[in-house]
C-alpha positions as CSV (number, residue, x, y, z in Angstrom):
1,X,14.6,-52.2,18.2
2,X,13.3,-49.3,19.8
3,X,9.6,-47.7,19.6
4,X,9.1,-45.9,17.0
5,X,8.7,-42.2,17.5
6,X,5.3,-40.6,16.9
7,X,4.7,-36.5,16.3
8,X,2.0,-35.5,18.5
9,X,0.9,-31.9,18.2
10,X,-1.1,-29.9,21.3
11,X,-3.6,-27.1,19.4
12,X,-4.1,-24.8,21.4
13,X,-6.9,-21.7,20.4
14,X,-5.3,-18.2,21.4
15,X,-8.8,-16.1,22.0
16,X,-8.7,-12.5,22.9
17,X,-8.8,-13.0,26.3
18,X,-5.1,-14.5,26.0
19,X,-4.0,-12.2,23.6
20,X,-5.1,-8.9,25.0
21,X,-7.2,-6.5,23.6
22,X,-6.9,-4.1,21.3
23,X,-4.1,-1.4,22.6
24,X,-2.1,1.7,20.5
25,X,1.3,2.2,20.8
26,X,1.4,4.8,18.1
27,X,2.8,8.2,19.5
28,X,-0.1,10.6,19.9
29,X,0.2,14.0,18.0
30,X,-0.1,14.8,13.8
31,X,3.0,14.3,13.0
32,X,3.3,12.9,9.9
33,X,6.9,11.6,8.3
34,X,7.4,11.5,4.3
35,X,9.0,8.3,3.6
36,X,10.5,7.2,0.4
37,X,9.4,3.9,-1.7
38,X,12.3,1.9,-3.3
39,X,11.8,-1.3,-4.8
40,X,10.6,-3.8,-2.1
41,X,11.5,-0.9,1.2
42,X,10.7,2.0,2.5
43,X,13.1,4.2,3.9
44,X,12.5,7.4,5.9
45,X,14.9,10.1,7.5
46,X,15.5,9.2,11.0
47,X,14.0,12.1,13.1
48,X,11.9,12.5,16.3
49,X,8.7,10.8,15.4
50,X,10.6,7.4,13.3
51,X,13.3,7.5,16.5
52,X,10.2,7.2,18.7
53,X,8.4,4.5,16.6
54,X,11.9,2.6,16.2
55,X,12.9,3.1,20.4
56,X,9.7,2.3,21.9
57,X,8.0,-0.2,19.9
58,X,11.2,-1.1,16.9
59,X,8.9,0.0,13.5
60,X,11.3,-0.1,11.1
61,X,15.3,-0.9,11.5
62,X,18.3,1.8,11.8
63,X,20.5,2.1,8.6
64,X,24.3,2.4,8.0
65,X,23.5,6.2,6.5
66,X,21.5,7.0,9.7
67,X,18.5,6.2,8.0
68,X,15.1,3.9,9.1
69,X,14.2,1.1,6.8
70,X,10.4,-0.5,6.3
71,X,9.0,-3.4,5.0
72,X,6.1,-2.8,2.8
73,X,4.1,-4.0,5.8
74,X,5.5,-1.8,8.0
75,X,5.1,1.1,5.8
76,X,1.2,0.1,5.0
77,X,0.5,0.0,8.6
78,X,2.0,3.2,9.3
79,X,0.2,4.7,6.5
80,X,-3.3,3.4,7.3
81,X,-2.8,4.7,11.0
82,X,-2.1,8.2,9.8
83,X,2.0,8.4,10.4
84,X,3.9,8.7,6.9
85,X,3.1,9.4,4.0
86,X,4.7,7.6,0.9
87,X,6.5,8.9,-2.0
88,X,8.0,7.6,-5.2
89,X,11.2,8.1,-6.7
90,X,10.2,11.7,-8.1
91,X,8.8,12.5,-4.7
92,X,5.5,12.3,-5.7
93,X,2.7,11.2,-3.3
94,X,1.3,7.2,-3.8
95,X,-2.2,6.6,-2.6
96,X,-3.2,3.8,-0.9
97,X,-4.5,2.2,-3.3
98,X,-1.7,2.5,-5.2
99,X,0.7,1.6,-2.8
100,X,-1.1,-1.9,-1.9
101,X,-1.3,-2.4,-5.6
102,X,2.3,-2.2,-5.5
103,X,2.9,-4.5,-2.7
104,X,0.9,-7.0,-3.8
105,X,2.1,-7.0,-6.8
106,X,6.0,-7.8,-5.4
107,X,4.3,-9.9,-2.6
108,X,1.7,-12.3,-3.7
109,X,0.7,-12.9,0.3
110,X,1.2,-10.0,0.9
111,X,-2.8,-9.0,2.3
112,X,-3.3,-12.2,4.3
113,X,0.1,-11.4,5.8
114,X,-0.7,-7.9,6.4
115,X,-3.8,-8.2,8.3
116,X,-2.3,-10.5,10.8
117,X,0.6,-8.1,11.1
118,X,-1.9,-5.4,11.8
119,X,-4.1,-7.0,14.4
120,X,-1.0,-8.2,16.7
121,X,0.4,-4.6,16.6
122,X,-3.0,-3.5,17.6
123,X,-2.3,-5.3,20.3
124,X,0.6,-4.1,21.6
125,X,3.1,-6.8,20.0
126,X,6.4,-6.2,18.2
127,X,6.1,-8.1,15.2
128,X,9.3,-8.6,12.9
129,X,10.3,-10.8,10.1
130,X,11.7,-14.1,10.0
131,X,13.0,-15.2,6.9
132,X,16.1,-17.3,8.7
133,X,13.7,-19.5,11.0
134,X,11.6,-19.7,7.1
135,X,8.4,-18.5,8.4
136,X,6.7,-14.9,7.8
137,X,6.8,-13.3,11.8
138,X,8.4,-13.3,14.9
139,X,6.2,-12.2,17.8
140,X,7.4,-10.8,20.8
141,X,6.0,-11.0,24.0
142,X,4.4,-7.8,25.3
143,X,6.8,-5.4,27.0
144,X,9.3,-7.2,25.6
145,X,11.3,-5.7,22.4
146,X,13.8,-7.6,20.2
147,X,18.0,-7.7,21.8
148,X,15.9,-8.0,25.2
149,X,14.9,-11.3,25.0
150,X,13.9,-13.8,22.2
151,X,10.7,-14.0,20.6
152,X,7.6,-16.3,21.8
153,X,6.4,-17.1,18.3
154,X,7.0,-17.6,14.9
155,X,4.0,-17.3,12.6
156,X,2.4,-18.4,9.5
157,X,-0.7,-16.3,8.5
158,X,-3.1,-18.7,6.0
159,X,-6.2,-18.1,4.2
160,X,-9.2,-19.9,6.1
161,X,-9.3,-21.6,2.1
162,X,-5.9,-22.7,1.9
163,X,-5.7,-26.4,1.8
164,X,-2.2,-27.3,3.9
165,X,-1.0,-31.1,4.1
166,X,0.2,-32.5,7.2
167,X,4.0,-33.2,5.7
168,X,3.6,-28.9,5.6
169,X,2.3,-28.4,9.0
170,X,4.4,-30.5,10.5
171,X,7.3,-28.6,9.4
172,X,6.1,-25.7,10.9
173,X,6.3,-27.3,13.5
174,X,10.0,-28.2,13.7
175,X,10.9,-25.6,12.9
176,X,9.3,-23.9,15.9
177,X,10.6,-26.8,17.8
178,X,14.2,-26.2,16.5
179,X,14.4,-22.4,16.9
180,X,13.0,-22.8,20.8
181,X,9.6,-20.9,19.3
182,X,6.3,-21.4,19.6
183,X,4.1,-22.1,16.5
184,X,1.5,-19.4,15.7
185,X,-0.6,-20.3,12.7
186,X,-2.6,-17.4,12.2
187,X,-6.1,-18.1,10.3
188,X,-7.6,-14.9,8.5
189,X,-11.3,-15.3,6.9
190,X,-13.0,-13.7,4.0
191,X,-14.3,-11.0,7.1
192,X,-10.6,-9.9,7.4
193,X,-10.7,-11.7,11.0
194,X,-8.0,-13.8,12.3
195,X,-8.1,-16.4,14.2
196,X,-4.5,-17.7,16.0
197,X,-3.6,-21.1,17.0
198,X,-0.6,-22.0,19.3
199,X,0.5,-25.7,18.4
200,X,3.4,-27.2,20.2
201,X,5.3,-30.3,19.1
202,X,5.0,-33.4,21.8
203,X,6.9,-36.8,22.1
204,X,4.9,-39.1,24.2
């Protein structure tokens, strides 16, 4: 019989330094695009200013009517930083407030998942979702935008709290392994503050 296989996981801490710092890749100007909330999306009419978030750093994706689509993430982000403004159904304005009440109403994660979304865009990654690998993200490298080349990472944000067993994490990990990704698990504390770990799946 042959030796039998051990999981050995390399955890590797991602500081700033490796990261990068904190960079915008918002177009400069006032602009600000009215967008419409619809159940779990946000859609928005495609013209200058959501053609230039979509073509130089892919906010939101191109619809059959000639249209740009949001996640709730998306839209949030874009919102906080000053470029749309939301509306319901009757085309009346939702506050922030409101709006977050909304989305975590329809997404239970969705805060812990939003602030590591927000602090790799600050940092000049494209971050999209990845539902078919089952985790939350795919990260991009920077420069690199999706149809150009794969993405580095998939990630899971967490809740410094969260209790995870090793059956989970070790999941994660294949599936990382099996996608040709690397694992991100992205760690955010009751400060808002994430912390990222890289782990990589090793046969010895």
């Amino acid at each position: 019989m042959g030796k039998k296989q051990q999981e050995n996981h390399e955890i590797n801490d991602l500081n700033e330094e490796k990261l990068g710092e904190v960079v915008d890749d918002l177009p400069k100007g006032k602009e600000v695009v009215d967008t419409i909330l619809s159940g779990e999306i946000v859609t928005a009419e495609s013209n200058d200013l959501t053609r230039e978030l979509y073509d130089k750093t892919r906010y939101g994706e191109p619809t059959d009517d000639k249209k740009f689509q949001y996640s709730l993430i998306e839209a949030f982000y874009l919102m906080e930083r000053g470029k749309f403004k939301i509306l319901d159904s009757k085309d009346k304005e939702i506050k922030k407030e409101d709006f977050l009440k909304k989305a975590r109403k329809l997404e239970p994660n969705f805060w812990v998942r939003y602030v590591v979304f927000k602090d790799l865009r600050k940092r000049g990654y494209i971050v999209k979702t990845a539902l078919k690998f089952g985790a939350d993200f795919r990260v991009y490298d920077r420069g690199v935008k999706p149809g150009e080349d794969h993405a580095r990472w998939i990630v899971y944000p967490v809740y410094e709290t969260q209790v995870e067993t090793w059956y989970s994490f070790a999941a994660k990990n294949r599936v990382a392994h099996s996608t040709r990704k690397r694992l991100l698990v992205a760690i955010v504390d009751a400060e808002n503050s994430c912390t990222f770990y890289e782990i990589r799946w090793m046969r010895p």
